[in-house]
C-alpha positions in Angstrom: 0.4 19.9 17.9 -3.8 19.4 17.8 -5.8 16.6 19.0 -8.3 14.9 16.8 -11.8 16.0 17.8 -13.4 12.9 17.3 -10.7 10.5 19.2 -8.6 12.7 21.2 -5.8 11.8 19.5 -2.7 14.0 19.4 -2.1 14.6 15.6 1.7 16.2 14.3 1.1 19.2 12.2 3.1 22.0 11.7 0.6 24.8 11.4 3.5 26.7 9.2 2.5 23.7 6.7 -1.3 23.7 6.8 -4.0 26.9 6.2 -7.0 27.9 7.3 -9.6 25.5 4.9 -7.0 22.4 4.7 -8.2 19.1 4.8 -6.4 15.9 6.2 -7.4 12.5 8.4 -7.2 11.5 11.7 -4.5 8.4 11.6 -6.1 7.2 14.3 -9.7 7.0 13.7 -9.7 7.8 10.3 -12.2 11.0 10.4 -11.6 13.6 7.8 -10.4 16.9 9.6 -10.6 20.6 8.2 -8.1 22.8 10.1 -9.9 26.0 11.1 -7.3 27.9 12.7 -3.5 27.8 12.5 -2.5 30.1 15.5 -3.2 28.1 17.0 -3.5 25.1 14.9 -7.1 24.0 15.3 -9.1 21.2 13.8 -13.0 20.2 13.4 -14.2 17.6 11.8 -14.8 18.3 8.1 -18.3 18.7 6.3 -18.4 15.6 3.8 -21.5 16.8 2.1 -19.1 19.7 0.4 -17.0 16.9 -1.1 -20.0 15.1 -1.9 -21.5 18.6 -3.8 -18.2 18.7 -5.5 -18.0 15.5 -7.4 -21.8 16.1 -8.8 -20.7 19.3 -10.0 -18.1 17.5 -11.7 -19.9 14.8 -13.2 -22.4 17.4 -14.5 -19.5 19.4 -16.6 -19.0 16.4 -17.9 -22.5 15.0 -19.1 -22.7 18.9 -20.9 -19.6 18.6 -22.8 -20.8 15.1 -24.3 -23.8 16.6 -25.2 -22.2 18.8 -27.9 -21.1 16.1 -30.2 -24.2 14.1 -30.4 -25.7 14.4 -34.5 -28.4 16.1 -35.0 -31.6 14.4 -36.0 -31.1 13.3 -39.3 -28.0 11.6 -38.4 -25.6 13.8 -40.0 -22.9 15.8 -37.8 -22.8 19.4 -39.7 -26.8 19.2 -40.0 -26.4 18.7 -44.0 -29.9 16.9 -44.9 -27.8 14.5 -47.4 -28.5 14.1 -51.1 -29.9 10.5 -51.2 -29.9 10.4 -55.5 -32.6 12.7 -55.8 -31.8 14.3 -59.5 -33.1 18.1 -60.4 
């Protein structure tokens, strides 16, 4: 069993179902826990800027792959300039 660092409060884990880097919250006070030991089971309170890194890292990837189907200046999609009835 480990206590919440932020309330005290006693908080049921097994440590044989957590590891070392494991997130989880406090249902007491609601404060986001990392476990940083298991032997015994030990818990801090978690860094929320990593989450926060981790989500702009995500919505990046996902700005780049949009990128790749925008058309190209003449407003054709294989770059083609397009015949517009110009005979030789």
């Amino acid at each position: 069993m480990a206590t919440c660092p932020e309330c005290d409060a006693e908080i049921e884990v097994d440590e044989f179902d957590v590891d070392k880097g494991d997130q989880l919250s406090c249902p007491e006070c609601g404060s986001n826990l990392e476990v940083v030991g298991v032997s015994p089971l030990e818990l801090d309170i978690a860094d929320e800027d990593e989450d926060e890194e981790e989500d702009d890292d995500d919505e990046d990837d996902l700005d780049d792959d949009d990128d790749s189907d925008d058309l190209d200046d003449e407003g054709d999609e294989d770059g083609d300039e397009e015949d517009e009835g110009w005979d030789e």
